[in-house]
N, C-alpha and C positions, 0 to 999 in steps of 0.2 A: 504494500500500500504506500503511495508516497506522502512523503512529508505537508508537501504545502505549507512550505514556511511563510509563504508571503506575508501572509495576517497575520492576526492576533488571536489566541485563543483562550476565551476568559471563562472561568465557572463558577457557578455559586453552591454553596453548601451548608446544610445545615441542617436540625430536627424539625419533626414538621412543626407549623404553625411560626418557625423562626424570622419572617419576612422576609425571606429570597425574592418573591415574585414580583414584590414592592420593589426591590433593591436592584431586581434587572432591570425594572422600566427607568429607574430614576438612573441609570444610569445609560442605560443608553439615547436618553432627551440630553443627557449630560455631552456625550460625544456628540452626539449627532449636531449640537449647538456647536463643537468646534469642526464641524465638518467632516468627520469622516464615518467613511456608510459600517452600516450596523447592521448585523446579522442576526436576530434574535430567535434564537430557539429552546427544545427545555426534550429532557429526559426522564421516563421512557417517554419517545416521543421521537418527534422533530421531523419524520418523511414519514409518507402514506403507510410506508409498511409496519414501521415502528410505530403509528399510532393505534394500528390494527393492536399491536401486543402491549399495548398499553393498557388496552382494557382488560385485557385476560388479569395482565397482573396486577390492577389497585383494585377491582372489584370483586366483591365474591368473601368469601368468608375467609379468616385471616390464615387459616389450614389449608387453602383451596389446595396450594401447591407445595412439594418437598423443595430443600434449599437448593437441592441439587438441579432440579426443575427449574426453579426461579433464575438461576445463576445462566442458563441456556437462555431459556427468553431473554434476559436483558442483554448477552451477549448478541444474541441476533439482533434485535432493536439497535445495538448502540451500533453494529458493524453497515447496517441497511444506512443508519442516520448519518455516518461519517462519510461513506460512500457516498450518498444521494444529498447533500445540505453541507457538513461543517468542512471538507475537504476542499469541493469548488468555491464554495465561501473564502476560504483561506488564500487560494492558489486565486482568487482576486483581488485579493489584498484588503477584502474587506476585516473588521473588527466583529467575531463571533462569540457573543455574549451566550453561556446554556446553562439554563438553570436545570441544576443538578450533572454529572456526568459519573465515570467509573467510581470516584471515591464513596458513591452512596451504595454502590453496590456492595464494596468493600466492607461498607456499614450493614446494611441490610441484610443481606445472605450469609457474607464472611465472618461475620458474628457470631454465626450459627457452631462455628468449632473451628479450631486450629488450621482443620483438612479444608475444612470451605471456603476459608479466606488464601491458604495456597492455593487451591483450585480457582478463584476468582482471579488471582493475579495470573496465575498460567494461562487461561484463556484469554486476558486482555494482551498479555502480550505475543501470543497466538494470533490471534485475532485483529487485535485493534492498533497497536503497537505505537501506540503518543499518549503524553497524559496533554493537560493546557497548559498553556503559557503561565500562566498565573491561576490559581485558586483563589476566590473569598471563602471563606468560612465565617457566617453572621451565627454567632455566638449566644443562646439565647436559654433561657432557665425553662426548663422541663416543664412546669404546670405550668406555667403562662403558654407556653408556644401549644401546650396538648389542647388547654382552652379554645386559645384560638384556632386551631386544624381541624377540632370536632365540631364548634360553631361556623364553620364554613358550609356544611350540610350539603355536599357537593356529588355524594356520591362515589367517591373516589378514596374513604376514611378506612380499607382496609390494613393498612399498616397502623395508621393512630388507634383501633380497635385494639391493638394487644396492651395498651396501657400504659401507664407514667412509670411502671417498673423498666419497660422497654425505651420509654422516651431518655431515661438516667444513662439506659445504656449505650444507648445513641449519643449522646453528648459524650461522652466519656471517651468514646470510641472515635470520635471527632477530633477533640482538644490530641489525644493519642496521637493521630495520624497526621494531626499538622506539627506536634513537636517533631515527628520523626521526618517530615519533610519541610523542614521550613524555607528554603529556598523558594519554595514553589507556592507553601499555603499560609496566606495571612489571617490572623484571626481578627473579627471585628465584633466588639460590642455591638449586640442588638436590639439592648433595654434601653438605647436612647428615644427621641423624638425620631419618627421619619426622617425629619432633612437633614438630624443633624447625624445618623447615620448615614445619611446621602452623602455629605461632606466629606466623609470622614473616607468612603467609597473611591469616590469619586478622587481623592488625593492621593491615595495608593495607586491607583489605575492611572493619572495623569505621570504621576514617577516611571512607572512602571513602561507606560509607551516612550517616555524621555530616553 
């Protein structure tokens, strides 16, 4: 698979209910005010195919599928999406913002044991073989973000369904993965005001394309 260095490739991360999808709009008004084109997509997701498997995996009951199961779909989703959206995207040199990408799987399934989180990484680098340019990670306290994810009523709450025991582990497994890569993943407070999380976004990402 080639690189497509041309662009930029940015990802957001975090538990649900953390405000990632606040966080990609406001910043892509943010670039896009300094002119340059903006590619906005989100995982599982982002081309025809992978949104077909999108619904397999947030709906349904939170057992629907084994982790080993889950870990294949979201590999085909992300491989369809990078192929069909974030590759040509890049290789135009535009700036492609995705909210969520591998490191949530890494959360989600990889969690599930020792064995599943090496199998997650075997296959992305099988498969997918790039992480982003840059990671956010918006940083955000368990009951509030579970509040808010389950108040969305969207249809889509089968992960939030397993509970605030899961959401603890989720954040844990998060702050984890950004110590052990920090080059790549910044973490940002997400108990601030919206804008002033915008700012604070938005200035990491300005350095960042510097």
């Amino acid at each position: 698979m080639s690189a497509g260095r041309a662009g930029f490739f940015l990802s957001f991360e975090g538990i649900d209910g953390s405000g990632k999808s606040t966080q990609v709009r406001k910043l892509a008004e943010h670039l896009r005010a300094r002119g340059l084109t903006v590619r906005l997509t989100r995982e599982p997701g982002g081309s025809e195919g992978a949104e077909d498997i999108r619904k397999l995996v947030l709906e349904g009951d939170g057992d629907r599928w084994s982790p080993e199961t889950e870990i294949l779909l979201f590999t085909a989703a992300r491989r369809d999406h990078m192929e069909r959206v974030i590759l040509p995207a890049l290789a135009a040199g535009e700036v492609v913002i995705c909210d969520r990408f591998a490191d949530s799987t890494r959360m989600y399934q990889g969690l599930a044991s020792a064995e599943m989180r090496g199998l997650v990484d075997q296959l992305h680098d099988l498969m997918i073989g790039r992480e982003p340019d840059l990671t956010l990670l918006i940083d955000m306290d368990p009951e509030t973000g579970l509040a808010r994810a389950l108040g969305r009523q969207g249809g889509e709450e089968r992960f939030e369904a397993r509970g605030i025991a899961w959401q603890r582990q989720m954040r844990a497994g998060f702050l984890d993965l950004a110590k052990a890569h920090p080059d790549r993943i910044r973490v940002v407070d997400g108990a601030g005001e919206i804008d002033q999380v915008a700012a604070e976004i938005a200035a990491v990402v300005d350095g960042a394309l510097a």
